[in-house]
N, C-alpha and C positions, 0 to 999 in steps of 0.2 A: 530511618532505613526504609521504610514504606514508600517514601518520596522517590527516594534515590531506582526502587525497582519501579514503581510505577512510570516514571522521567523516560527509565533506561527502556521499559516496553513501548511506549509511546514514539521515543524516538526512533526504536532499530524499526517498529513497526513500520511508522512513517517512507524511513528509509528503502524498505523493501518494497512496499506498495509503489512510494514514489518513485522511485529507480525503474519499475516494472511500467511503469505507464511510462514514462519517459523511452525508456526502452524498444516501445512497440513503434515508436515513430522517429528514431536514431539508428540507423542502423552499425554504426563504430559502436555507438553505446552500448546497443542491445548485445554486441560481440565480445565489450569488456567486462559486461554483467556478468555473461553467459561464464566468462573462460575464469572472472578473477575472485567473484564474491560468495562467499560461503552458502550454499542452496542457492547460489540465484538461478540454476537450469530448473528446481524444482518449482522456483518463484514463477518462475517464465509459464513453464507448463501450466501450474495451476490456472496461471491471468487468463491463457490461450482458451482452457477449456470451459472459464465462467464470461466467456466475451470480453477481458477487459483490453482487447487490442482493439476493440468498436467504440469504445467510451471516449467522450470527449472531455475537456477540462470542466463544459457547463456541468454534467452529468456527473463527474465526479464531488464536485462542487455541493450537487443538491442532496447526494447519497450523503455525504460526509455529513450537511445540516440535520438533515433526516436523523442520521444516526446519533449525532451529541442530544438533538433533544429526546431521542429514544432512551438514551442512558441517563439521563437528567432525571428526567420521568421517572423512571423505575427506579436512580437511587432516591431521588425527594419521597418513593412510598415505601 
């Protein structure tokens, strides 16, 4: 059961994020996000007001390394 919620957060998360950065640089996309997927106007907004329509794929690329070994980290202590 653990698996199955951890899987399913990782995934919608994925989704959301990835959708939102895709989003900033499609403009059909960004319009079907917007109108079809549950919170995606909230998604959107969010992304706008933390810069993520400035980020590039490098930059999301080194956040994301950043971040698994931050979580690494702190669960290995």
């Amino acid at each position: 059961m653990r698996r199955l919620v951890v899987y399913t957060t990782l995934a919608t998360s994925s989704f959301y994020v990835g959708s939102a950065f895709v989003s900033y640089h499609n403009p059909d996309y960004r319009t079907f996000f917007r109108e079809n997927v549950p919170l995606g106007p909230a998604v959107l907004e969010y992304g706008e007001e933390h810069d993520w329509d400035t980020l590039t794929a490098r930059d999301v690329i080194a956040y994301t390394t950043d971040s698994a070994i931050t979580a690494y980290n702190f669960a290995r202590k």
